[in-house]
C-alpha positions, 0 to 999 in steps of 0.5 A: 539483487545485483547492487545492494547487500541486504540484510533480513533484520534490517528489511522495511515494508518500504520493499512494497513501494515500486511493486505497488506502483504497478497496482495503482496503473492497475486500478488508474486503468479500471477508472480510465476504462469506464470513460473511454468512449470507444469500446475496443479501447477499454478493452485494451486498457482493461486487459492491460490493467489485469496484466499490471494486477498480476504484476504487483499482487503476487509479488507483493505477496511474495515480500509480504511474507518475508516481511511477516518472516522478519518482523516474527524472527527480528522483532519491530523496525527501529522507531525512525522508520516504525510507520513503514509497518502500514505499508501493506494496507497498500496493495491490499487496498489498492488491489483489492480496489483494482480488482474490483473495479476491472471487474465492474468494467469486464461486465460491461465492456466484455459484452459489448466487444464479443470477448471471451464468452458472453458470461466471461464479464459477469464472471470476472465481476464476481471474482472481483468482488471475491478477490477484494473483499478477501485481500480487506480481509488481509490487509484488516489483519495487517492493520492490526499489526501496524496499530499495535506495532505504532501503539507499543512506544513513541515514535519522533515525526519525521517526513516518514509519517506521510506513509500514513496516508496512502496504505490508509486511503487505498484501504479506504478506497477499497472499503468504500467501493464493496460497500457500494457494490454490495451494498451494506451499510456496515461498509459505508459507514466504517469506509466514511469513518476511515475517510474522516481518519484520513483527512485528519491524518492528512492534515497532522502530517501537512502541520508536521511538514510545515514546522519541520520546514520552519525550524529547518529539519524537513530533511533530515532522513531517519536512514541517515541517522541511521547510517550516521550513528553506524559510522561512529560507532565504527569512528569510536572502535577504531580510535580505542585500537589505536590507544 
């Protein structure tokens, strides 16, 4: 805001990535808790996990809606960057995954400390739940677009391609995690599938790397050429003013 002049037309899903950090302290934060051995102290980590929630999911909901904006009124991103399109699986997933989680824990450690209300962590809980299996509900439809988007043409591998893995994996996470709690097969089995997916993807993108890295192209950044296709262009209008 103080630094950069953006554009809407040219704005990536990649805006997701430092708010998404706070979510994925807010989910560390529910599996840290279930292994602390004093109880005040998962107190401490839960509260404070739900402070980093309420952090990331607003605002990347908030940029998710500018980003639904430009991609109606500015078609798809350049096909350098067309993988930036799964970027809000992540906190979708990952939030999703995160409520979840605090929830189970609320409901075990909320009792224990005297916090709140004796129902407060059965509470918290089912509003866990109903948080996650909503933000799926969303994060499915985001999905959808970013099959549909990648599916439309080809696009070259560069090292862009490792944001496949980790919308995709948190949204797994998050599948995985109501199909326990719930408990429904449909769930499981589609979060298993999902997981298999990601372990392939994994492994595509790690081949993808390596070559890359054989033949000397790691890093080359699809913003760059970007930026260097810019500059002639501007290198070419300037040498036809001066004839």
């Amino acid at each position: 805001m103080t630094e950069h002049h953006n554009r809407h037309e040219t704005m990536t899903a990649a805006w997701l990535l430092p708010i998404v950090a706070c979510i994925v302290a807010a989910a560390s934060g529910g599996v840290v808790a279930s292994v602390l051995p004093e109880p005040n102290h998962a107190l401490i980590t839960i509260v404070t996990s739900y402070v980093l929630w309420g952090m990331g999911v607003p605002l990347a909901l908030v940029v998710m809606v500018m980003y639904f904006h430009r991609l109606a009124i500015h078609n798809l991103p350049s096909q350098e960057v067309i993988v930036s399109v799964f970027l809000p699986l992540g906190p979708m997933g990952q939030g999703g995954y995160a409520a979840l989680k605090l929830g189970m824990q609320a409901s075990k450690t909320f009792p224990e400390t005297n916090t709140l209300h004796p129902m407060a962590g059965e509470v918290l809980y089912v509003l866990g739940w109903m948080t996650a299996i909503t933000l799926w509900g969303f994060g499915l439809v985001w999905l959808f677009f970013a099959v549909a988007s990648i599916s439309r043409s080809k696009f070259p591998f560069n090292m862009g391609w490792w944001g496949f893995t980790f919308p995709i994996g948190v949204f797994t996470m998050s599948t995985i995690t109501i199909g326990q709690e719930l408990p429904s097969a449909f769930f499981r089995i589609l979060g298993t599938v999902l997981g298999a997916s990601v372990i392939l993807l994994w492994l595509l993108v790690a081949v993808g790397t390596v070559k890359n890295m054989v033949y000397g192209n790691m890093f080359q950044a699809p913003c760059l050429r970007e930026m260097e296709k810019q500059a002639c262009a501007a290198s070419a209008g300037m040498q036809q003013q001066d004839v």
